[in-house]
N, C-alpha and C positions, 0 to 999 in steps of 0.2 A: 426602582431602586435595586432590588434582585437584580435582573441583566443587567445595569448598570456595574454592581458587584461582581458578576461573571466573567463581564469582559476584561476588566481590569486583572482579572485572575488570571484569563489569557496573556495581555500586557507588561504583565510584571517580570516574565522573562527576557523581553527583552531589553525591558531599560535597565534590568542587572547585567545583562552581557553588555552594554554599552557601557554603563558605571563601571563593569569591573576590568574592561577595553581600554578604560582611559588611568586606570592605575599603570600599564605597562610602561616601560621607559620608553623615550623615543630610541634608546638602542636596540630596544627588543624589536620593534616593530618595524627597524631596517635588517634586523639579525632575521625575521622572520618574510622580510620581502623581498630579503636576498638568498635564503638559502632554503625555504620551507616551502611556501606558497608559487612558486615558478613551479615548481617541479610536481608538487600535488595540483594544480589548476592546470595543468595542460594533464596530467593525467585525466582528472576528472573532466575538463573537457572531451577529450579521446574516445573517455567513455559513454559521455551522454551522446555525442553526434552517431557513434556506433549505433546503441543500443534504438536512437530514436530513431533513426533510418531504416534498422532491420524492423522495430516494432509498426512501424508503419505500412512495409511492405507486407510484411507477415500477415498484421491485422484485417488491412484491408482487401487484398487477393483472396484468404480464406473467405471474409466475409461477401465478396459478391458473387464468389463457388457457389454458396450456398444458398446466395440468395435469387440469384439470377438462371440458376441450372436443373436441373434433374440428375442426378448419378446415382449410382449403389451405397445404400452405407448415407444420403444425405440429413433423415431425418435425427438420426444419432449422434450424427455430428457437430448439429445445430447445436446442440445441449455439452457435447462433451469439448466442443472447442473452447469451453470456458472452466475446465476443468484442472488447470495448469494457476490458475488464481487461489486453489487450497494447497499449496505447496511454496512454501517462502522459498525467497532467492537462497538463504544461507542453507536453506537443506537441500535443495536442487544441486548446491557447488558442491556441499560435504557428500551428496551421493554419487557424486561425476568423481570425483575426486578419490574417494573408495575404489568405484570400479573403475576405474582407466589408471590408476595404482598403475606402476610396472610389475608390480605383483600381482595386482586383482585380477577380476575372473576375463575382465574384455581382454585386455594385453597378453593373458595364462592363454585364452582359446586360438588366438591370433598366429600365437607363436608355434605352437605344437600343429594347425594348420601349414604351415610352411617349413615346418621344420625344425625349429632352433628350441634350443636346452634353455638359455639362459637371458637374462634381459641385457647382458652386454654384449651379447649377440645381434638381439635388436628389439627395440623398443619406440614405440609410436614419442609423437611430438607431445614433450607436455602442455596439460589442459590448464595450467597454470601461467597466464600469459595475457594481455587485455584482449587478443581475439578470443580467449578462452570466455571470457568476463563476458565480451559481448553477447558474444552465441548461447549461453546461459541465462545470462539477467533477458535477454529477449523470447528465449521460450518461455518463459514465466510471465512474463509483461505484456505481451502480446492482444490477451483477452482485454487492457485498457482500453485498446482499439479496434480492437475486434466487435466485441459490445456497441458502443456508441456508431460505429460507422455499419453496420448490420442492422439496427434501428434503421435508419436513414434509409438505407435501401429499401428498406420495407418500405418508409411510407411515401418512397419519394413515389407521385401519381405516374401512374402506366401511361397516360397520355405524351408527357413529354418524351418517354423513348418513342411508342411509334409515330410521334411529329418528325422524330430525329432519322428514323427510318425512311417516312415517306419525302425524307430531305435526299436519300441515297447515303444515310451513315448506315454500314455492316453491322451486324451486329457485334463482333469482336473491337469494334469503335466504338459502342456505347458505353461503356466503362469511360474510356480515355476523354471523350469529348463532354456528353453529359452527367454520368453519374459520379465520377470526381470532380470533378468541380462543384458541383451541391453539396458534394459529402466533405469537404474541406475545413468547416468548421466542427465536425464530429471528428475528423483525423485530429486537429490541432488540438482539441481537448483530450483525446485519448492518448496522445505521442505527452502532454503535458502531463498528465497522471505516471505516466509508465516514467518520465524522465524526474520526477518529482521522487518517485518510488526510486530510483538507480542512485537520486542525491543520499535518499535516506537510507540505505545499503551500507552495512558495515563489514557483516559476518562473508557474504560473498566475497567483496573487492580483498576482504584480508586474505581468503583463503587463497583467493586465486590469484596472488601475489598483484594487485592492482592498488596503490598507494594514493587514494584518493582524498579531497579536503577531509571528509568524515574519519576517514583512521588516522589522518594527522592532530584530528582537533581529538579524536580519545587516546593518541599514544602522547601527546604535548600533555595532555594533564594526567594521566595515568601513570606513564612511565615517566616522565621526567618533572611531576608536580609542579607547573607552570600553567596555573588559573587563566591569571592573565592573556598568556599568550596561548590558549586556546580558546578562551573570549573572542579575542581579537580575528582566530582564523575562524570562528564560529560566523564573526559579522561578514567575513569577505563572503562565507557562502549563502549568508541570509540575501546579499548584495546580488547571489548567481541568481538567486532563485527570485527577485525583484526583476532582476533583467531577463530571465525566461518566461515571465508571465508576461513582463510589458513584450516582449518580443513577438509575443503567440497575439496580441491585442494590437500591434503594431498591424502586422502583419493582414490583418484583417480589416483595416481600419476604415476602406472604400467599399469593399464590397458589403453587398446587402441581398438578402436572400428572402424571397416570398413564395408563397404557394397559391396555388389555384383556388380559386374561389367554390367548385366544384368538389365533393366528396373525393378523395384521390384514390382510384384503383390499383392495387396492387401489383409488381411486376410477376408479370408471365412467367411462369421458370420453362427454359427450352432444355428437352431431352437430349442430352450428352448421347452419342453413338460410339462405338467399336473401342478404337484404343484410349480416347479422349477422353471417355467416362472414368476408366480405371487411372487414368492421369489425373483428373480434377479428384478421385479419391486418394491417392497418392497426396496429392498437394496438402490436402486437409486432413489426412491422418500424420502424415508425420509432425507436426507441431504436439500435437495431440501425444502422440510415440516418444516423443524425444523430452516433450516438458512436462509429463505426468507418468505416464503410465512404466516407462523405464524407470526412473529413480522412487515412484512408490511403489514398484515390485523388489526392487532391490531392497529397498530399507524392511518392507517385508516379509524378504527371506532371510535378512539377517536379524530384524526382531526375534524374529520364530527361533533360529540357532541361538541366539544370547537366551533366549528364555527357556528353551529347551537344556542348555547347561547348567544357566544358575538362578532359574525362576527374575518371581518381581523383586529385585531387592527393597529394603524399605525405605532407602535413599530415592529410588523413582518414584516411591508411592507418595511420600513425604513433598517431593517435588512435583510431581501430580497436584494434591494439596495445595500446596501454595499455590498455583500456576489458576487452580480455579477459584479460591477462593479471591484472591488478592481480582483476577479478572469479574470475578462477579459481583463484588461492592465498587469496583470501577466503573460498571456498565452501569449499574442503578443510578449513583452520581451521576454518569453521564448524563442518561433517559431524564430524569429531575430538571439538569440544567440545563437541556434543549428544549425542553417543554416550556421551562420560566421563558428561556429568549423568544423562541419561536411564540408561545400563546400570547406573549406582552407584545412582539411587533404585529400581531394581528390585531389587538385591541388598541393602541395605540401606531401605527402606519405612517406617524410623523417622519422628515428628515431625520432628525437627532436618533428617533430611535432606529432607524436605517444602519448609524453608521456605528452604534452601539451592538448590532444584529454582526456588520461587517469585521468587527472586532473581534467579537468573542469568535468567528470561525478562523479566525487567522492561524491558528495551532495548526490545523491540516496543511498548510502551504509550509510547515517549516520541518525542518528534517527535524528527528527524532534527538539525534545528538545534539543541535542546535537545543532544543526547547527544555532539554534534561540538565545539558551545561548550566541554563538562564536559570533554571528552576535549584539548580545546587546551589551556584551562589548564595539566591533570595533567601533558601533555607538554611544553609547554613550559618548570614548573618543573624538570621531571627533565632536560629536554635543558640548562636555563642549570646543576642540579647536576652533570651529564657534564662540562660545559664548565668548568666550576671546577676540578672535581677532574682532568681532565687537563692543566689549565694549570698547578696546583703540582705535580704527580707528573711532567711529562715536559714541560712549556715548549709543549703541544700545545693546541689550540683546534679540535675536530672541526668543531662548527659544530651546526646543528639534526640531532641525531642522528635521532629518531623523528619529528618534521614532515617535514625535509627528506626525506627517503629513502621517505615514502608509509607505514611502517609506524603513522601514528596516523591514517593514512586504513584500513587495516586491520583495526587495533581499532577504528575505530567501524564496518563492518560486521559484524566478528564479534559488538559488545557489543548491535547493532540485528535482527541478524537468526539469532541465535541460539534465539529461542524456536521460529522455522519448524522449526529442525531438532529441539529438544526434542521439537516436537508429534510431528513426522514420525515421529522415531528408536520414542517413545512405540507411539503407534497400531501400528509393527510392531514391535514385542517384545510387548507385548499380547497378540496372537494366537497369541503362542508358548506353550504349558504349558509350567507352572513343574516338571512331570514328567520335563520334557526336558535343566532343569537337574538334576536330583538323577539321571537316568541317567549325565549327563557326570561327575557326582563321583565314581558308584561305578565307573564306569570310569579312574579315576585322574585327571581332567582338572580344573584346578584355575581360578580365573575365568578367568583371561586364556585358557584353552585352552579352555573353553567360549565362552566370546565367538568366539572364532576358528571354531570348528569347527561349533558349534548358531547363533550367534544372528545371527554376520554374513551365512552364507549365507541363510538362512530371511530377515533383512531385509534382502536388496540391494534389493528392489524399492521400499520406505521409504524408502531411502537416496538411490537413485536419483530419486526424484520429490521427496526434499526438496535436493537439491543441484541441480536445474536449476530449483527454485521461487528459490532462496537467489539463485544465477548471475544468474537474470534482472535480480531485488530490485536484486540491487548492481549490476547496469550500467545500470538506471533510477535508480537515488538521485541527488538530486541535492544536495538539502539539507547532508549533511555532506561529499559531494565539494567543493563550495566553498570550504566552510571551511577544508578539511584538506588539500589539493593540493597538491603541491611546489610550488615557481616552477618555472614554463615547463611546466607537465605538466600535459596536457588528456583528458579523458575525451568519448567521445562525447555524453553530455550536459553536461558543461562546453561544450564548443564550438558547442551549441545553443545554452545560455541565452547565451553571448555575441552570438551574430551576432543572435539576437530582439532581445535588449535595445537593439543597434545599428540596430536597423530593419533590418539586411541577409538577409532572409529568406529568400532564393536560396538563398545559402551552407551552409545551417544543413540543408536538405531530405534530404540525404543521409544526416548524420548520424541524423536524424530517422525516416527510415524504416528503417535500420540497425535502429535500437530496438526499432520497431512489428514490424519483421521475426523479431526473438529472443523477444519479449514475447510471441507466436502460441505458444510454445512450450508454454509451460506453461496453455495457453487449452486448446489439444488434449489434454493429459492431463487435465486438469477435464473435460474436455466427455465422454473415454474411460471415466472415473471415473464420470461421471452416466450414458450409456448402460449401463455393464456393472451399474449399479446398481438402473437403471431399473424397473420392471414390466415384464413383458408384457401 
């Protein structure tokens, strides 16, 4: 009955964006298929086909450097190619964005190198542009694919390359012929993460002048207070994101993938010589260079100046504050509610309860904005029926029950980042025998004292690494923080995208590296994850 209840909690945004979809007039919704959605859907296609192209490239060329090679610099790499994941996209563009300024310090060195006084003299092309969008949102995205398709190579068995060799494939062939093609379904789940992530993108596309479904369905109800019709662009991109999954599932729908019967040996790495080496480390340091280590030294050196002038104000610390506490009663709910779905589909593994399990994860497939919108509506009819029914029963008027007070900023982290902890909870109960259940029964122990005694100690370490992945999630989201924030209540990335949007980008550095600083967290545990994984 509990995951029954959860799911439904996930649920309920969407059939308020649909409810509140069909309030619009039929004018609006030719007002907005004519003059709104052409123009943001081909932007936002533009930018998913971009973004998923380079992320794929990127992803998977670094990952068989490292995994197929010997170079300088490879064992460090392994770990820091995924280090571009504790840096949200909105702070990557707010830091490009700073330094490539016609003021800032890249355009200032550029110019006084050749010459020129002034930037109307001459000034590079602005980063403000969809090639800009793409080349950004991909060095950040990149690790989606990078990760999963780096697995793959590891375990694909050594046998099959030298079958493939002793066919006369080169080895500068075995990438093309046999290890892409294995690795095809680890691409398409990783190009599907990263493209999912570019849907759920607000703070970047706006800065970087990219006018995608997401800024039109927050500037339709923000600036021009039209529910409705940003309900309605909300369902067309719930729509993109149905046809990019079925697409990615299409797509794959013949082929079939097995493995050897056999232990699989791990591939050989071949020593890189002369210039070759310092190229494959080239390849794999600049992602590295361009989508971490530039824009978190930058926000670094400008933290240190703002704080070296006018210390911590108490507005940061205050938002600080909020940013952990509001994230750390969101992760607890979370952990709770992945635990009820996940330990009930193990105790009961029926159909029904299947697609009760496949419910309640559906939050993660839908962008941020999408699930904030569904979750405003729900709440704000329930907060105006609060408000009725205390006004005839006691002459009282609470006011926004569940907006005001943050708890429907709550529910949409639980209803978005719920599935992290299904997987999580998942993956360690899994490796529990179901033997260890049926000892706890004949010992008298009945669920709930098996859950307590066998299943939570055996999965604190699940637990633990899905609640500082969860913690991170919500004090990067930004999307439905937005939407859903009291008055006067700022999160450490609310008070970023304010002070970018303002052009005051000083302001904002502290917060910014705050982020980049929490977001390393769960970079280390992937990176611990893939060492202790690794071959020898």
């Amino acid at each position: 009955m509990a995951s029954l209840l959860i799911a439904a909690l996930v649920l309920v945004p969407i059939l308020a964006l649909g409810w509140q979809a069909a309030q619009g007039s039929a004018g609006l919704w030719s007002h907005l298929a004519r003059h709104v959605l052409p123009y943001a859907l081909s932007q936002t296609t533009m930018l998913m086909i971009g973004v998923g192209l380079l992320t794929a490239v990127i992803g998977t060329l670094v990952a068989w450097l490292v995994t197929a090679y010997d170079f300088p610099g490879r064992r460090v790499l392994e770990w820091a190619l995924l280090l571009p994941l504790a840096v949200p996209t909105y702070i990557v563009a707010y830091a490009y964005l700073d330094m490539l300024h016609p003021l800032g310090p890249f355009q200032s060195v550029v110019r006084a190198i050749l010459g020129f006084d002034s930037p109307r003299d001459f000034r590079l092309p602005d980063i403000r542009s969809m090639t800009g969008a793409i080349l950004l949102l991909s060095l950040v995205l990149y690790p989606y694919v990078y990760l999963p398709v780096r697995a793959m190579f590891m375990t694909q068995a050594a046998n099959l390359v030298e079958v493939a060799q002793t066919l006369g494939t080169r080895r500068r062939l075995i990438l093309w012929r046999v290890a892409l093609p294995l690795a095809r379904p680890a691409i398409a789940i990783g190009v599907s993460l990263a493209l999912m992530e570019t849907l759920n993108d607000i703070g970047a596309s706006e800065f970087l002048g990219v006018r995608s479904l997401t800024i039109s369905v927050y500037t339709t109800w923000v600036t021009r207070s039209d529910l409705a019709g940003a309900a309605q662009i909300s369902l067309a991109m719930l729509l993109l994101v149905i046809a990019l999954i079925s697409l990615e599932r299409w797509a794959r729908r013949k082929q079939r993938y097995s493995v050897s019967a056999q232990r699989a040996r791990s591939l050989a790495r071949q020593p890189l010589t002369g210039g070759v080496r310092w190229g494959a480390l080239w390849v794999c340091l600049m992602p590295v260079l361009l989508g971490f280590i530039l824009p978190a030294t930058f926000l670094a050196a400008e933290a240190w100046k703002r704080f070296r002038f006018a210390g911590l104000s108490d507005r940061i610390l205050a938002e600080a504050a909020n940013t952990f506490i509001l994230s750390a009663l969101a992760t607890v709910a979370v952990l709770v509610c992945g635990l009820v779905v996940a330990y009930t589909a193990r105790i009961f593994p029926q159909r029904g309860m299947q697609i009760i399990h496949r419910v309640a994860s559906l939050g993660y497939a839908m962008p941020g904005t999408i699930l904030a919108l569904g979750i405003l509506i729900a709440a704000g009819g329930l907060d105006r029926w609060i408000g009725r029914t205390t006004k005839s029963l006691f002459e009282f008027d609470p006011g926004l029950v569940l907006i005001g007070s943050g708890l429907a900023l709550g529910y949409a982290y639980l209803a978005r980042f719920l599935a992290i902890s299904i997987g999580a909870v998942e993956a360690g109960l899994i490796r529990i025998p179901r033997s260890y259940d049926q000892s706890a029964r004949t010992l008298g122990q009945g669920v709930t004292g098996t859950l307590r005694h066998v299943h939570l100690p055996l999965s604190k370490t699940a637990l633990a690494a899905a609640g500082l992945l969860v913690f991170v999630d919500c004090m990067k989201e930004l999307s439905a923080t937005l939407l859903l924030r009291p008055l006067n209540f700022e999160t450490l990335s609310t008070h970023l995208y304010g002070e970018a949007a303002r052009g005051t980008y000083e302001e904002a550095a502290l917060a910014a590296l705050a982020i980049v600083l929490v977001g390393i967290l769960p970079v280390i545990l992937l990176a611990r994850v893939g060492t202790k994984n690794a071959p020898s």
